[in-house]
LOMIMI-715309 format. One record per atom (N, C-alpha, C, CB): residue in one letter; y, z, x. Coordinates in steps of 0.02 Angstrom, whole numbers, plus 50000, padded with zeros to 5 digits. Atoms other than C-alpha are relative to their C-alpha. Glycine has a CB too. Layout:
% LOMIMI-715309
AYZX...
END
This chain:
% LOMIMI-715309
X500084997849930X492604733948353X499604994750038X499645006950004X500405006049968X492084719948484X499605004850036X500434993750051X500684996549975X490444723048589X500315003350070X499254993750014X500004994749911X491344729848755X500255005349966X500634997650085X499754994050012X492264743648640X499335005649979X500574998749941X500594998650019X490514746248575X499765003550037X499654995949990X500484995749960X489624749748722X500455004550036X499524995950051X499644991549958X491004760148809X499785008949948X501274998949993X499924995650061X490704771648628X499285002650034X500064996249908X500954998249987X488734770648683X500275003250064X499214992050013X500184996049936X488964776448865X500335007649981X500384996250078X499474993950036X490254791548794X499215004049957X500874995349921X500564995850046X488694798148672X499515001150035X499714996949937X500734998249962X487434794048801X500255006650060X499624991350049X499844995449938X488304804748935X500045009349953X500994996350045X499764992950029X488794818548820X499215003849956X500804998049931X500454996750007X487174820648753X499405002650044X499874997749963X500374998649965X486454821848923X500035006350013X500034996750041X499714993649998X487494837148965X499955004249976X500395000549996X499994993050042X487334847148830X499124999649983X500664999949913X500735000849999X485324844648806X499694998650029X499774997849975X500354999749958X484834840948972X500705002850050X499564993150010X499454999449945X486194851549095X499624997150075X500285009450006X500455001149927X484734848749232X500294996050049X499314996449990X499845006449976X484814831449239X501014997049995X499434994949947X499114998749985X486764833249211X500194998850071X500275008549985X499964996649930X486884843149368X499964993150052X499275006350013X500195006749980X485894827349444X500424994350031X499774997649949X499695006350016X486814814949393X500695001250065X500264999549902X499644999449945X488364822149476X500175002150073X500215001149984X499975000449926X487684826649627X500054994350045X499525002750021X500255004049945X487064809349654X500744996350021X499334994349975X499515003949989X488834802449582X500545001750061X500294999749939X499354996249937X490044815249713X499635000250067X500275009849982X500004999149943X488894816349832X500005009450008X500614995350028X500054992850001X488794837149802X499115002049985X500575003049935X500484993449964X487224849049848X499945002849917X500515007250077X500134996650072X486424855849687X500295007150006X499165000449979X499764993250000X486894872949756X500835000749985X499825003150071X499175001549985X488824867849769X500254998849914X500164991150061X499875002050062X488634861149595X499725005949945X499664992949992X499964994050017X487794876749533X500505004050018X499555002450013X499214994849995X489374887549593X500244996649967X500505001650066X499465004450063X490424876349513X499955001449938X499934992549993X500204996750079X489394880149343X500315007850000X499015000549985X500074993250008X489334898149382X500985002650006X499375003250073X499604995849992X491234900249429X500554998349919X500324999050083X499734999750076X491644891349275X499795004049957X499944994749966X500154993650064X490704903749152X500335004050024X499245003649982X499764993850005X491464916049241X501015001249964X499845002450085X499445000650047X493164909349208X500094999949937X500234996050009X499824999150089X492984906749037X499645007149968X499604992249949X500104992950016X492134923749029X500545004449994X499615002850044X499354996649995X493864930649107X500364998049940X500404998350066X499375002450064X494744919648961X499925003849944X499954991949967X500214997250054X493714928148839X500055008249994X499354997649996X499474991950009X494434946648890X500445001149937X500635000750063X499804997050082X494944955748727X500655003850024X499315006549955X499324992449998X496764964748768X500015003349957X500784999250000X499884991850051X496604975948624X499315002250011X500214999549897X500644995049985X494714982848689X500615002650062X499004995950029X499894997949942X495764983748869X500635006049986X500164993650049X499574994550005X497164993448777X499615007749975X500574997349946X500254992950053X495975005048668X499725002850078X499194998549913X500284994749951X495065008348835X500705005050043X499484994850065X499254996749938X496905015048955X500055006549922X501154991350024X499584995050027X497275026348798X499265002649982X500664998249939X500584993649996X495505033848792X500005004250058X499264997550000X499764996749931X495755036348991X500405006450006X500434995450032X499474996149989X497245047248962X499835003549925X500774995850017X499984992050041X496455058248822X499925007050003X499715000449966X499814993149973X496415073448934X500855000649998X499705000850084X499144999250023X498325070048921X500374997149976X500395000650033X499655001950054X498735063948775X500465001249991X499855000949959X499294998050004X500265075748765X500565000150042X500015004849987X499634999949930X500845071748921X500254993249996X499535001450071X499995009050000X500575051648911X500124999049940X499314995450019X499815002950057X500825048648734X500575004049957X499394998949963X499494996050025X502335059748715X500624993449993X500185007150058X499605006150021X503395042448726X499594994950004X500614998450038X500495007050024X502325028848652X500454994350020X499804999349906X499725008849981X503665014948692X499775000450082X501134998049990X500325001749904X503525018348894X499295000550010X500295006450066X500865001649991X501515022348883X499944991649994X499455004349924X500145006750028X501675003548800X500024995850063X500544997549943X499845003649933X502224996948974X499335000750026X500625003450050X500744999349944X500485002149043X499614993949964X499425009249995X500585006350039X499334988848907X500274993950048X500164997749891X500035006649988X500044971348963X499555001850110X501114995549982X500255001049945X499804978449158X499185002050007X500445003450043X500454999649989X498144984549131X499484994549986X499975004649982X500135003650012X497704969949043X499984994050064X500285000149950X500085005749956X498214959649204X499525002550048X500664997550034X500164996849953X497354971049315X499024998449986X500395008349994X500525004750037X495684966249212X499754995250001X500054998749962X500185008950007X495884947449211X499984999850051X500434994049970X499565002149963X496594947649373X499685003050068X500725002249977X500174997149949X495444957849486X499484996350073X499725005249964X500255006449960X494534943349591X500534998450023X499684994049966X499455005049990X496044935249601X500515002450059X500414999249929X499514998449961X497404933949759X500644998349936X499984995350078X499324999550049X499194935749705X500444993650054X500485010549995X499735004249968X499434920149818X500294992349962X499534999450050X499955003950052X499844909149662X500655003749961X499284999649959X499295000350004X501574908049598X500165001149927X500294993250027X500004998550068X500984908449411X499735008249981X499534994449968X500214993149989X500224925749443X500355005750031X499524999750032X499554994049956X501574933549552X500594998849961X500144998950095X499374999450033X502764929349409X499955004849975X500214995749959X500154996750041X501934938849297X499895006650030X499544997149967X500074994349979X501654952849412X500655003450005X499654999750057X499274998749974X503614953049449X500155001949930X500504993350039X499634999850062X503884953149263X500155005749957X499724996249964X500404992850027X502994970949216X500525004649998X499365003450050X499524993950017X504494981349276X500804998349974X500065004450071X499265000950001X505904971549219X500375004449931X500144991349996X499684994950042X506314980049057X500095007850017X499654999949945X499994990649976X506114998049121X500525001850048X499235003150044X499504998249936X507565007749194X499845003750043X500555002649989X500244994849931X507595015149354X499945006349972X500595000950069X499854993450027X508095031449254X499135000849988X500635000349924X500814998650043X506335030349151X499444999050054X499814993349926X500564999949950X505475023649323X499925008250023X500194994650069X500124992249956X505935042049400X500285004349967X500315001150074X499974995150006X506075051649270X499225001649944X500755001249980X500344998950049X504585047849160X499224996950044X500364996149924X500755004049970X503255035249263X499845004650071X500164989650026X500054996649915X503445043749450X499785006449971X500835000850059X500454991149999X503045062249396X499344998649975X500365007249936X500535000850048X501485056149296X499754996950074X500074995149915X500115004949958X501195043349450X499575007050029X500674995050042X500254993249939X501145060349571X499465003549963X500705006950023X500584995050035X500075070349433X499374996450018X500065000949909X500585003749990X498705057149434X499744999050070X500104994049972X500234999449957X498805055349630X499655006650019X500374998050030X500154996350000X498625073649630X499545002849970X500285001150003X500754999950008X497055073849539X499544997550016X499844999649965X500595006449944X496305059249627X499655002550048X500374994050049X500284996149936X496215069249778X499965008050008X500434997950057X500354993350017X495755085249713X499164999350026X500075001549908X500484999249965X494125091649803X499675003849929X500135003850076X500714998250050X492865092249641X499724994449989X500105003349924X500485004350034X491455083049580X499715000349911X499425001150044X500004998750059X491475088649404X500444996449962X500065005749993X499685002950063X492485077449320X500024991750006X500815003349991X499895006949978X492295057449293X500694997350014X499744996049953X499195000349985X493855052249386X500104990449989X500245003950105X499745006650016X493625032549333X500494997449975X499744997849974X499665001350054X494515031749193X500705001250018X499765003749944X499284996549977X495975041149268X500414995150083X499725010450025X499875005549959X495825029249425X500424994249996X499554998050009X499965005150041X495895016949312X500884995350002X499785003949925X499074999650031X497645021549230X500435000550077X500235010049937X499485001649923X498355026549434X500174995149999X499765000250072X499875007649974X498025008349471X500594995549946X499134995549996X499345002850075X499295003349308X500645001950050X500025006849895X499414996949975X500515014849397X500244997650060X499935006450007X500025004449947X500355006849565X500344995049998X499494998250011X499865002450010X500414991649494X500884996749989X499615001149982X499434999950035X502234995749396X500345001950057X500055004249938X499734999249928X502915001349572X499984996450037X499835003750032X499945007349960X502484987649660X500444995149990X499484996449993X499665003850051X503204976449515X500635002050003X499755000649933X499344998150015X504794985749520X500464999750060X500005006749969X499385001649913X505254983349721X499864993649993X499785003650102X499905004449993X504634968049697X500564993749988X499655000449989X499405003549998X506154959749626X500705003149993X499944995749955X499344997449971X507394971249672X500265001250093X500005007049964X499905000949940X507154970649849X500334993150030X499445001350022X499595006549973X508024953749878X500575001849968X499734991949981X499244999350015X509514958249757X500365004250042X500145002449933X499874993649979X509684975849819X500065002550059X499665003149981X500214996849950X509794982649986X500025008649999X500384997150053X500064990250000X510005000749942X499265000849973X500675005349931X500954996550017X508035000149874X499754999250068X499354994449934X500274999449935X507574995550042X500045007150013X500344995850052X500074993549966X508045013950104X499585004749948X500775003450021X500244997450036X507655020249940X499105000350012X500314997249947X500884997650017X505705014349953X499865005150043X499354994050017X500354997349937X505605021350113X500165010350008X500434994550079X499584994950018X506815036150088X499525006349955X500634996249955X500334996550053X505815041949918X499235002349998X500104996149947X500345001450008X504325035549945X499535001650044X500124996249985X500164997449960X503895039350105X500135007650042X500054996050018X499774994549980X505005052550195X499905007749959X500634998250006X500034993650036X505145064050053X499374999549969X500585001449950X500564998350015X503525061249984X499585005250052X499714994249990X500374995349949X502865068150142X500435008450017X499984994850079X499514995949975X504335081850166X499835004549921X500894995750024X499884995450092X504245086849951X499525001449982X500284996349931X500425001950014X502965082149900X499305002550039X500194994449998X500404999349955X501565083750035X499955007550018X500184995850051X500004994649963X502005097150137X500295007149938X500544997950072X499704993250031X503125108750027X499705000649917X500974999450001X500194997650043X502425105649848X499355001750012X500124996949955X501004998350018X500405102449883X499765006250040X499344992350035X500404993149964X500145114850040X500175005150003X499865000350057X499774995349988X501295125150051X500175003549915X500554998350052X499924997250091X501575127349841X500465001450008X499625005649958X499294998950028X503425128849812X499994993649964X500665001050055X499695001650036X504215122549678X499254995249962X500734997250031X500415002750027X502635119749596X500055000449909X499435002750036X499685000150079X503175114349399X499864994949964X500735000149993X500485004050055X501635104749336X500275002049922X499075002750009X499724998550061X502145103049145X499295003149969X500374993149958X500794995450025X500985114449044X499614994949983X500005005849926X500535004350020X499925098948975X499515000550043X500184993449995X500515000249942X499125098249134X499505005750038X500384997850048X500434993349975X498855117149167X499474999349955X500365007849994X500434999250053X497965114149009X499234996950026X500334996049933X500415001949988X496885100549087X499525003650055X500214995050006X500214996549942X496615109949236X499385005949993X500645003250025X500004994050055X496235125949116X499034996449992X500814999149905X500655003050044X494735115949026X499584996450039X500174995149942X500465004549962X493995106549172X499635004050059X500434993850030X500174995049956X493965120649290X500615005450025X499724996250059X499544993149999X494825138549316X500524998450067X499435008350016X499775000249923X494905133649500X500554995850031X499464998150037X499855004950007X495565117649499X500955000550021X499684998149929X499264999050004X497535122449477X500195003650052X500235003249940X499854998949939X497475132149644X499884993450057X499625006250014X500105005949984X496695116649692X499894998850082X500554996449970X500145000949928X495905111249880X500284991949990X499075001650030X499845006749976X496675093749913X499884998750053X500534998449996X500055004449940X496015081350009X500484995550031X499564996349989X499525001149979X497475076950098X500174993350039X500075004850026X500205008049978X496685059550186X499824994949939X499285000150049X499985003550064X496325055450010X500714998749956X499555003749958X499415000750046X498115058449933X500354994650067X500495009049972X499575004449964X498805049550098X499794993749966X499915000150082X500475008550002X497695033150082X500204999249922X498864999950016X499805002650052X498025032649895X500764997449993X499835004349958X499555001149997X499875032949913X500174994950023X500195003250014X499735004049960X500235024350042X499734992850010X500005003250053X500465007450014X498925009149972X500484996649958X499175000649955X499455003550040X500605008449851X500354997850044X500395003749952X499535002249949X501615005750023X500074993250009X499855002450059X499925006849964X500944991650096X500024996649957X499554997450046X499795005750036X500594983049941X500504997449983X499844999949962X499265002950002X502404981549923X500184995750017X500395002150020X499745004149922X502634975250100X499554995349964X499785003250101X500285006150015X501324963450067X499944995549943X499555000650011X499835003250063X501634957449891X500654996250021X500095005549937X499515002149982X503384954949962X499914994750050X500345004650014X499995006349933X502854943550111X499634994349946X499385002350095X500345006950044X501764933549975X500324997649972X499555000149955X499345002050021X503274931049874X500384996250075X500435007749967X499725006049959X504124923150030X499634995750029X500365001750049X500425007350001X502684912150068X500144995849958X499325000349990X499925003550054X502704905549907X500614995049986X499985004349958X499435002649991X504714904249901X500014994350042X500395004350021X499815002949944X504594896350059X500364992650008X499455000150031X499695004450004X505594880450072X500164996550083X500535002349957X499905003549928X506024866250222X500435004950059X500484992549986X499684995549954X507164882550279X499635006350015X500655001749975X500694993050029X506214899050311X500675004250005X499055003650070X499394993550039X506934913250225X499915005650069X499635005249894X499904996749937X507534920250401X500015009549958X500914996150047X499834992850033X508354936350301X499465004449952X500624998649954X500454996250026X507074941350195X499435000750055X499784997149933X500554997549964X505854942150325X500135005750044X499734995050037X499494995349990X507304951650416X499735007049974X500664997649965X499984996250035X507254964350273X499335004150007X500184997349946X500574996750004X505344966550272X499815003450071X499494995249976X500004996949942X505324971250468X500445005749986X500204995750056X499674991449996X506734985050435X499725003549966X500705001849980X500364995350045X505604993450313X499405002350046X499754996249925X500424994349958X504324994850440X500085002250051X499474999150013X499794994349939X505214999250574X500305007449984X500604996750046X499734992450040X505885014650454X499375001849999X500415000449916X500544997850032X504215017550419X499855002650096X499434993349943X499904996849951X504035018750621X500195003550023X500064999250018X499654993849976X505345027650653X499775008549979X500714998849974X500314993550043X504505041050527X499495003750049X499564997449924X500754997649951X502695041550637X500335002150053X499364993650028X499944998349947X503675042850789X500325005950016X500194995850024X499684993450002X504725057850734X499535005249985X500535000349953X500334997149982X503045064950683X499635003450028X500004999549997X500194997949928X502355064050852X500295006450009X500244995350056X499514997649953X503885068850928X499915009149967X500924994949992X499944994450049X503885084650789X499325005450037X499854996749905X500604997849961X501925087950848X499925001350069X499594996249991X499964998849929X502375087851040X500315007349995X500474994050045X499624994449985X503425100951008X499585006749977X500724999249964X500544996050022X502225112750906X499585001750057X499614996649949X500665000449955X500755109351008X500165003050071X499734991850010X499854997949909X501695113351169X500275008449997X500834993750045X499924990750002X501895133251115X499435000950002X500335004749937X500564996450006X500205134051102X499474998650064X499714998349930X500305001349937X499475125551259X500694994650046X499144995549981X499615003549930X500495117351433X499744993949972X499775002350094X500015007449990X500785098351406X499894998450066X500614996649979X499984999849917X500565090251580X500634992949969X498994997950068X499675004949978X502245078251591X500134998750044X500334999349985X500035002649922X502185068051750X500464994549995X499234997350030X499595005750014X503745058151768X500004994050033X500555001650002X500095006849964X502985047551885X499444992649959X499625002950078X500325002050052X501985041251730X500514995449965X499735005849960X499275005450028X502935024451634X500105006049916X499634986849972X499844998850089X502425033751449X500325007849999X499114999949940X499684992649969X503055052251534X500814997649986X499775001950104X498965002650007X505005042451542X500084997249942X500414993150059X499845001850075X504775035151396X500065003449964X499704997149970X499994995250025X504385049251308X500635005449994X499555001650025X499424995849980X505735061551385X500764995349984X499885002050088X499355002350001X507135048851379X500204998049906X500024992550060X500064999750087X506595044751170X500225008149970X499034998249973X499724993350034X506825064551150X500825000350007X499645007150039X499374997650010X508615062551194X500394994949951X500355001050069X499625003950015X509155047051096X499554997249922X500154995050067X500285002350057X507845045850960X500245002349922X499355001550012X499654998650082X508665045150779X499905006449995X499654996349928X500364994750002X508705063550739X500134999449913X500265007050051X500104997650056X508815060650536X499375001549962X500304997049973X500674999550015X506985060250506X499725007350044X499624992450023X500104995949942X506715071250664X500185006349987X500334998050057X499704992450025X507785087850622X499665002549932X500874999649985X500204996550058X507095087750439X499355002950009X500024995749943X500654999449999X505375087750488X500035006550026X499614994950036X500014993749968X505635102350607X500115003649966X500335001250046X499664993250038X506605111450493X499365002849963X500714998149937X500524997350075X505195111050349X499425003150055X499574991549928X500684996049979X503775115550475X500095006450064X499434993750032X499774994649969X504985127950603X500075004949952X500584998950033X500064994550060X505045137950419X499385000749980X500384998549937X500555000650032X503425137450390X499615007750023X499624992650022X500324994449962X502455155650397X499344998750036X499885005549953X500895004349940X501065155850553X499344999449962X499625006450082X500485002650045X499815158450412X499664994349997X500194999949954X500125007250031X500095141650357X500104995150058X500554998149936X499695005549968X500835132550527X499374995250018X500455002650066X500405003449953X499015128450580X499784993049940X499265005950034X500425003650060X498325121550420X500634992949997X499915006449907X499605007050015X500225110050398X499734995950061X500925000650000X500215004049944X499875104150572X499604997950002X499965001450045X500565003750026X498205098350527X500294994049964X499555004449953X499975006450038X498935087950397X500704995650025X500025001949916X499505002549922X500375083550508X499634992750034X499925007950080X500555006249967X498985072550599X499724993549949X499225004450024X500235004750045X498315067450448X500414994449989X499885002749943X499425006450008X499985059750385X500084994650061X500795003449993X499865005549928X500055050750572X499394995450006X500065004750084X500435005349982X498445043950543X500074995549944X499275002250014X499885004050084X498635038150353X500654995050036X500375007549908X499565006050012X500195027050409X499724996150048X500805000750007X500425005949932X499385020550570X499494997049945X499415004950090X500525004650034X497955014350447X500624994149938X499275006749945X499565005250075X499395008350307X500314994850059X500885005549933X499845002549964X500064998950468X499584992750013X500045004550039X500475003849998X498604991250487X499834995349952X499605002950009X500165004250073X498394985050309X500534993049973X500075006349934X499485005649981X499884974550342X499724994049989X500235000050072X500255007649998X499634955750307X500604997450054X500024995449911X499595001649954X500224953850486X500144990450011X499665004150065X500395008549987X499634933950485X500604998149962X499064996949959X499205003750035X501324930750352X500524999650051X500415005249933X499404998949989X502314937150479X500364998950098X499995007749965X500275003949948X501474929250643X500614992650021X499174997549967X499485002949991X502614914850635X500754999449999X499894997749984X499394999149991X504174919150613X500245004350057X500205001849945X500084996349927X503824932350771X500064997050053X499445002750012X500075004449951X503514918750862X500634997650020X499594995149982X499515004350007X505144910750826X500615002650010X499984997249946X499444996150018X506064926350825X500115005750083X499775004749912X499944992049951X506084935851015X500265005849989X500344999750055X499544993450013X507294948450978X499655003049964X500684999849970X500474999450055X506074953250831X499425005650016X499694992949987X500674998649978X504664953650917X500015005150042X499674994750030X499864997349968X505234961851059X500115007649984X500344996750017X499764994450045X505984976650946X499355003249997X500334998049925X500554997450018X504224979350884X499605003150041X499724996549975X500424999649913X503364978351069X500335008550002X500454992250091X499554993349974X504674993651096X499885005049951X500864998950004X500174996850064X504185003450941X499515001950005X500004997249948X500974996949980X502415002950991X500035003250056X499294993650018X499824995249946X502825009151153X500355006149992X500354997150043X499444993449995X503935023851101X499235004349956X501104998949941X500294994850015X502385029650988X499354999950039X499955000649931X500674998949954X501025026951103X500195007450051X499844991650059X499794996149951X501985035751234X500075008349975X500654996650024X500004994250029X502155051551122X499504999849984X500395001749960X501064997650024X500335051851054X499835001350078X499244990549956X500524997649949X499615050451229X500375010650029X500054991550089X499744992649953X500895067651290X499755004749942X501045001250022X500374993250029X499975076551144X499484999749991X500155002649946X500665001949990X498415072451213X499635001949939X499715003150061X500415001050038X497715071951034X499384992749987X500415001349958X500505003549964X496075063251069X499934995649910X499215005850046X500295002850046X495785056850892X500584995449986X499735004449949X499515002750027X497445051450851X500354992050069X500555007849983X499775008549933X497685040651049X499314994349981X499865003250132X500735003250014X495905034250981X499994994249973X499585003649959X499905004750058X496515027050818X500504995350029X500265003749929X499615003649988X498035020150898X499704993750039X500475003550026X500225003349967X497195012151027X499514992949986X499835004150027X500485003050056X495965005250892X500234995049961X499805004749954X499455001850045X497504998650789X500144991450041X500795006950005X499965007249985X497544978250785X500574997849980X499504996249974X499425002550037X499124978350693X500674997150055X500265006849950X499465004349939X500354973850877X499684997850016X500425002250056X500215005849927X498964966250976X500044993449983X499165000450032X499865005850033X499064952550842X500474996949991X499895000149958X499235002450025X500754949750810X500535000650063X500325005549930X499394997049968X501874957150962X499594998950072X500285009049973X500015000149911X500714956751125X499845008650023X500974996850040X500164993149970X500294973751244X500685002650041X499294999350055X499204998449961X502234978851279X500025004850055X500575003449948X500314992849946X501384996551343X499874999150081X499165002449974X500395000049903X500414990151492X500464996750044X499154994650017X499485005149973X501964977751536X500295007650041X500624994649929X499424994249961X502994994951550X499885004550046X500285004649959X500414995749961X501655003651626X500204998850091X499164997849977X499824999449939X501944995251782X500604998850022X499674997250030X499144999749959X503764993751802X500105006050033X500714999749947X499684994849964X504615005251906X500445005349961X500414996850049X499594995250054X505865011351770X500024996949945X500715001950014X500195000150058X506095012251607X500764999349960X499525006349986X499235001150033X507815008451486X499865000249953X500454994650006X500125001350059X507615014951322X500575004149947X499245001849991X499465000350047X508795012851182X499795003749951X500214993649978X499984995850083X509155021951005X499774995349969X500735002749960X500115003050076X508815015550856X500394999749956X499605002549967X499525004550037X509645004350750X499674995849950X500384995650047X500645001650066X508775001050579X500744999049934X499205010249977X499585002150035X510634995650488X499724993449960X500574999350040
END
């Protein structure tokens, strides 16, 4: 070995034994060499332990913990051990993975990957009823039982729903109606209204009466918090939407994926069309029980009246139907949660990662415009049922002023008003 291979060998031992027996002067060294802030260079230490802390996650502690979670229903959840098996790898990501955005392309593979073996059959006939059981204990009104663990396992389920529109929504266009269809409409129509408040067709599998049984007598008549089962649900909504717009960031290429961005606007204009048939549903209620004042010399008065004759009625008629059957007992209490549901999507609205979808708005009038008109059709129905909490939230709501502009006050002062159906093909 000649003397320059020599001393390169010496600087190599001298450096490496600085590091590991003096980190101090380590630290030092490369502040003076980068030019970095001891504090800058402490994070740097600190986010590395933490990474290699995350590396050092055990997946068989993270599996033993999900199947301790679910030993109130063991016979429920471990009645098919191959599909329970689908829950370990996602809880395991959910673990490593909880710091972390899903704005990384090696991470949103793996998130896409979770539901690919599982059939739709086993999604809704084995994961979705379990999905609803667990939401429906989430937002049960007790304090007697640690609901972590059970949190825990939801968030798996979430997860596997997310994972499962996520790469069928570009092949597929029939899941598009489906999310919205299943997920939304009838959740709120089946689910919501007719199984939780009203109790029909209530056909919990005995496992659960059992849990119910042993945790509390009361429990299985059950008070639901009904702002709690919204907000949990519908936290599976947007993440969809927004998992899906991160996926076309990512994709993104010298062309922008015009159509998929397409796709993700008709999902929330379905999802609009839903709130606005709500309203429209609540104007009508509300106005047997006290005088509306409609003034047609008002822009949101014509808007209003001319939307009752041309507004989609397939969302619209069902709703009526389920709460025109409803005995007066119960009409006040649905109508309560009536509101609720109108405020839970105005907030899931909000949760939007409107900023993905900012530029292509820009680029897209017709688009934009659509949306402007959407917000106007439900403003204009919230304010004619002068519900003070609900024109509050809207008004509150950053999700158009960001993306679309104030279409409202534009229409406010026109003279007349031209408003079209809806067209969500």
């Amino acid at each position: 070995m000649d003397n320059k291979e020599s001393s390169e060998v010496d600087w190599i031992v001298c450096f490496a034994l600085i590091k590991f027996r003096n980190p101090t002067l380590w630290k030092k060294t490369l502040s003076g060499k980068r030019g970095k802030s001891e504090v800058e260079i402490d994070a740097e230490v600190e986010g590395a332990r933490r990474n290699e802390k995350n590396l050092k996650i055990n997946p068989r502690e993270n599996s033993k913990q999900i199947y301790e979670w679910v030993a109130p229903f063991k016979k429920g959840f471990l009645n098919n051990k191959s599909l329970f098996a689908h829950l370990e790898p996602i809880y395991n990501f959910i673990c490593q993975n909880k710091y972390k955005t899903f704005e990384n392309e090696i991470v949103l593979k793996e998130f896409e990957s979770f539901s690919q073996d599982i059939s739709i059959a086993d999604l809704n006939n084995w994961f979705l009823p379990r999905y609803k059981i667990l939401l429906k204990i989430l937002s049960l009104k007790t304090k007697e039982v640690d609901l972590k663990g059970i949190s825990r396992v939801f968030q798996t389920f979430q997860v596997l729903l997310v994972s499962h529109y996520l790469h069928r929504l570009d092949s597929d266009s029939s899941f598009k109606k489906t999310l919205i269809d299943v997920h939304v409409f009838n959740f709120i129509i089946k689910f919501l209204f007719n199984r939780i408040l009203l109790k029909k067709n209530q056909n919990d599998p005995k496992w659960i009466q059992n849990f119910y049984d042993q945790k509390d007598s009361n429990r299985s008549s059950g008070k639901v918090d009904y702002r709690q089962l919204c907000s949990l649900h519908f936290t599976t909504i947007y993440s969809i939407i927004n998992v899906q717009l991160t996926k076309i960031k990512i994709n993104q290429t010298l062309e922008p994926q015009i159509s998929e961005y397409i796709s993700v606007l008709k999902l929330i204009e379905h999802i609009l069309a839903i709130i606005e048939s709500l309203v429209h549903v609540l104007v009508r209620f509300v106005s047997k029980r006290k005088q509306l004042c409609i003034d047609r010399k008002r822009a949101y008065c014509r808007i209003y009246l001319e939307r009752e004759l041309c507004l989609r009625k397939t969302y619209l008629k069902n709703f009526y139907s389920v709460i025109s059957e409803t005995p007066g007992k119960d009409l006040q209490d649905l109508l309560k949660v009536v509101k609720t549901v109108i405020l839970s999507l105005l907030e899931m609205l909000e949760s939007i990662e409107w900023r993905h979808l900012t530029a292509f708005l820009g680029n897209s009038p017709a688009h934009k415009v659509t949306l402007q008109k959407k917000r106007a059709y439900i403003q204009a129905a919230l304010l004619i049922t002068a519900e003070r909490n609900l024109i509050a939230r809207f008004r509150l709501s950053s999700w158009f002023n960001k993306t679309t502009g104030d279409y409202f006050s534009r229409t406010e002062n026109t003279s007349s008003s031209k408003v079209g159906g809806d067209d969500f093909s």
